[in-house]
N, C-alpha and C positions, 0 to 999 in steps of 0.2 A: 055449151060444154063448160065443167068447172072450169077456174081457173084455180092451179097449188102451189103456193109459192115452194117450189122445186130450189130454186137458184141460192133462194134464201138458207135454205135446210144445207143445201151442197155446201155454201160456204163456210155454216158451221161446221162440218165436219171438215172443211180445210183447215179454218183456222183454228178450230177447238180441239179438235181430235188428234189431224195431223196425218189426216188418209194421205193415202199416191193417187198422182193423178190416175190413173191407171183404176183405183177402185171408186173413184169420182163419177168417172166414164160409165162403168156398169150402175151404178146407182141412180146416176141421169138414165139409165136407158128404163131402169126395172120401174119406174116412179113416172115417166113416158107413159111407159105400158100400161101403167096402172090408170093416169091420169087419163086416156082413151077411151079406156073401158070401164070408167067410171060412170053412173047413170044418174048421179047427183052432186049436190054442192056436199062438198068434203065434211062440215059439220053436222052434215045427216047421216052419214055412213054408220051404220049399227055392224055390230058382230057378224051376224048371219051374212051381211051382202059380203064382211070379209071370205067368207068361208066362202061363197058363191064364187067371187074372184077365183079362192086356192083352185073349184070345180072346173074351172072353167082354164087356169091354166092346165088342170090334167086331161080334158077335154081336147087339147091343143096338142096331145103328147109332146108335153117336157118330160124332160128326166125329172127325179126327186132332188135332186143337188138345184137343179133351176128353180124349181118352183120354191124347195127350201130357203134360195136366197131369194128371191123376188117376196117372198112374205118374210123375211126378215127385213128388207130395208123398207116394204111397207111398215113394220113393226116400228122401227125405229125415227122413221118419218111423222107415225101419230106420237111417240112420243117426246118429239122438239114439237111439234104443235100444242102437246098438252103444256108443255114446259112455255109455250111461247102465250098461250090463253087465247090460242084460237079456237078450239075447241074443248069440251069439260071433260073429256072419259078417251082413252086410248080404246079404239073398237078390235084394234087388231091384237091387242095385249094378250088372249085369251084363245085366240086361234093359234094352234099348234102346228108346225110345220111335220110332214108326211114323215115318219122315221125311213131309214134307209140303215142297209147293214153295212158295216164297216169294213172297208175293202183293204186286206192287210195289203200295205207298200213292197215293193220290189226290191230283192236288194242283192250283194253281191257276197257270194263266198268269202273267205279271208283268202284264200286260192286264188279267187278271179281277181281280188281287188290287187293283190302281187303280181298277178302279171300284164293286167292294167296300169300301174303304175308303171313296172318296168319298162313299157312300152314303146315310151318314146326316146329318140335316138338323141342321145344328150350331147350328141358331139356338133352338133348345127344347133345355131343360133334360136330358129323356131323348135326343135327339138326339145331343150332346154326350156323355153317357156312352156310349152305343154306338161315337159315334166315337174316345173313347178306347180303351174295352174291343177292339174291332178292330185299332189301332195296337199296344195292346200285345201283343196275341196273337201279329201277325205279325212284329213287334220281336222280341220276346224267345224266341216257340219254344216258350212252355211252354205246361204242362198246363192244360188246365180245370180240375179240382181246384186246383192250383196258382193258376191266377188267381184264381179263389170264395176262396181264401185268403189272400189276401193283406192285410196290413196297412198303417194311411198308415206305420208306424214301416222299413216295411218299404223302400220307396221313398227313396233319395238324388238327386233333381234334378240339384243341383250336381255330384255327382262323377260321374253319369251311370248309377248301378246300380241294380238290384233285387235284394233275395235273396227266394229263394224256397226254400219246405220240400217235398221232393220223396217219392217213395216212400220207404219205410224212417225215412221220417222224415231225410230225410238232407239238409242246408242245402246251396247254392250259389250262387254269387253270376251276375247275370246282366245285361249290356252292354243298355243304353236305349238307342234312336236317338234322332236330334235330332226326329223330326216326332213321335215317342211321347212324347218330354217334354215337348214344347209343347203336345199335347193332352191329356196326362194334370194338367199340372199346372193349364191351363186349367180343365179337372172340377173339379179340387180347389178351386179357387177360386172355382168355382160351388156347391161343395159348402158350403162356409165352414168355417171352423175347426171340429175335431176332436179329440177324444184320437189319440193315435199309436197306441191299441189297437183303433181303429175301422175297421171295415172298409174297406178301399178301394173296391171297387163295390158299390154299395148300388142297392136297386129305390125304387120310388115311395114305398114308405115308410119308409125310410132303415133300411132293414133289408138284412142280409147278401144279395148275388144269387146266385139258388140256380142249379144247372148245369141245372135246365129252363130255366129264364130264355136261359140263353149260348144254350142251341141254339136258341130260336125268335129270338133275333137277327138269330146268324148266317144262318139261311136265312128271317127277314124279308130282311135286306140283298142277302143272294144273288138272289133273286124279283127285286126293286129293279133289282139291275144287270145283269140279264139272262143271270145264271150257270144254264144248264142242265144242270147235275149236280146228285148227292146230294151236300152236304158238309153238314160239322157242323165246330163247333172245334176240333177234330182235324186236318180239313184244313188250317185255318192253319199249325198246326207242321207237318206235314207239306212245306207249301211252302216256310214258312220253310227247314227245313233241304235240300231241292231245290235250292233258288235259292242256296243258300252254296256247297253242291257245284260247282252246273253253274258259278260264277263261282272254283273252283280252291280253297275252305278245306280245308286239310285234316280228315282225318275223325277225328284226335282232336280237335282244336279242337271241333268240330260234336259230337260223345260228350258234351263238358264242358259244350255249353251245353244238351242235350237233358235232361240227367243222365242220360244209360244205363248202366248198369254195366258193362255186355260189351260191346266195340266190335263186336261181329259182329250187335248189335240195330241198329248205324248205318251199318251197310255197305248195307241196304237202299235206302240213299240214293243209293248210287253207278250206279243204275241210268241216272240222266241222264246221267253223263260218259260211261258206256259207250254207250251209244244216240248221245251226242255223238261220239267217235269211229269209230264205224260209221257214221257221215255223213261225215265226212272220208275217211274208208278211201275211201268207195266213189265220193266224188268225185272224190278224186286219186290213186288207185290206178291205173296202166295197165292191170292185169289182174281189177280188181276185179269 
């Protein structure tokens, strides 16, 4: 069986790139798979046996999202090999991952998200965090990971920001509303004084809150205000960046507070203006 140097390739994207362990993991696993079902030494692999692989994961029914990624970090594996001069031609550069249509995200009314928000009972201690953790979520757009990480050092009140550490490990800076700063700083003052290296949301025992935690929050609160959909903290950002659209932000603005690297990950957003102008169309259209 070949051998790939796997280990070698992982750690450049630790160190050079600046992946989460977390996408480490998957990339060892898809690069495994491959390296299994591989029928030769890696510098013979031509185009076609790549595409035999893509056949052979749909033969296996994967979804198109699996296989899409599993031939992308093949993709990206011949291309540190070419860069490294183990091999002369990237074979998988040219095989094209399976398209798949884009599955508009879930998100909340301006309705639902008011009485989600209101939801929790601000007069108890855990109450009060939930109703900041909620404000911030829908404030700021970002991640769960992201919010589980956060530090007090991280939080400026006064000038109105957050920074937050995103995938890749990559910082940016991110605009607080006024009702998240009243309730987050609220928390904190319930919290009581801190190091600046302490966690910002902490559970019952002032211990970091884990992302099991957010999600049975969230759909405590949801239950609460009479939301009957699936969401999870995802949905937050999700409407967070819904709601900036359908109100005209434009869509690098909304890229920069999401932190998405590729604008065509935030174009998914633009489904609300369009469905907004297809209501207009067919209103005021004579012929529509």
């Amino acid at each position: 069986m070949p051998q790939i140097p796997i280990d070698c390739f992982l750690d450049y994207l630790s160190v050079e790139r600046g992946l989460s362990p977390n996408t480490l993991i998957s990339y060892r696993m898809d690069l495994k798979q491959f390296e299994k079902w591989l029928p030769c030494d890696i510098s013979e692999v031509s185009t076609s046996l790549i595409g035999e692989y893509a056949s052979f994961l749909k033969s296996k029914g994967l979804s198109i999202s699996s296989i899409s990624r599993k031939l992308s970090a093949t993709r990206m594996f011949y291309r540190f090999l070419l860069a490294e001069g183990v091999v002369l031609e990237n074979p998988a550069q040219d095989v094209f991952s399976p398209r798949r249509g884009r599955k508009i995200p879930a998100y909340l009314s301006l309705k639902e998200v008011g009485n989600l928000l209101n939801a929790p009972p601000i007069n108890s201690k855990l109450g009060l965090r939930d109703k900041a953790f909620l404000e911030c979520l829908y404030a700021t757009g970002i991640r769960i990971s992201e919010l589980v990480g956060l530090k007090r050092r991280d939080l400026n009140f006064t000038s109105g920001w957050l920074k937050v550490k995103g995938k890749g490990s990559r910082e940016r800076m991110v605009p607080l509303g006024r009702e998240a700063i009243k309730w987050m700083s609220r928390y904190l003052r319930e919290k009581g004084e801190e190091s600046r290296d302490s966690p910002f949301f902490c559970n019952r025992y002032g211990e970091i809150i884990s992302r099991q935690a957010c999600w049975k929050i969230v759909k405590k609160y949801a239950r609460k205000a009479g939301i009957n959909k699936v969401i999870s903290p995802h949905t937050l950002r999700h409407s967070f960046a819904t709601h900036l659209i359908s109100r005209d932000a434009d869509l690098r603005s909304v890229q920069e507070l999401l932190g998405h690297v590729n604008i065509s990950t935030t174009q998914i957003y633009t489904h609300i203006t369009q469905e907004r102008l297809r209501k207009v169309y067919k209103k005021f259209h004579p012929r529509a």
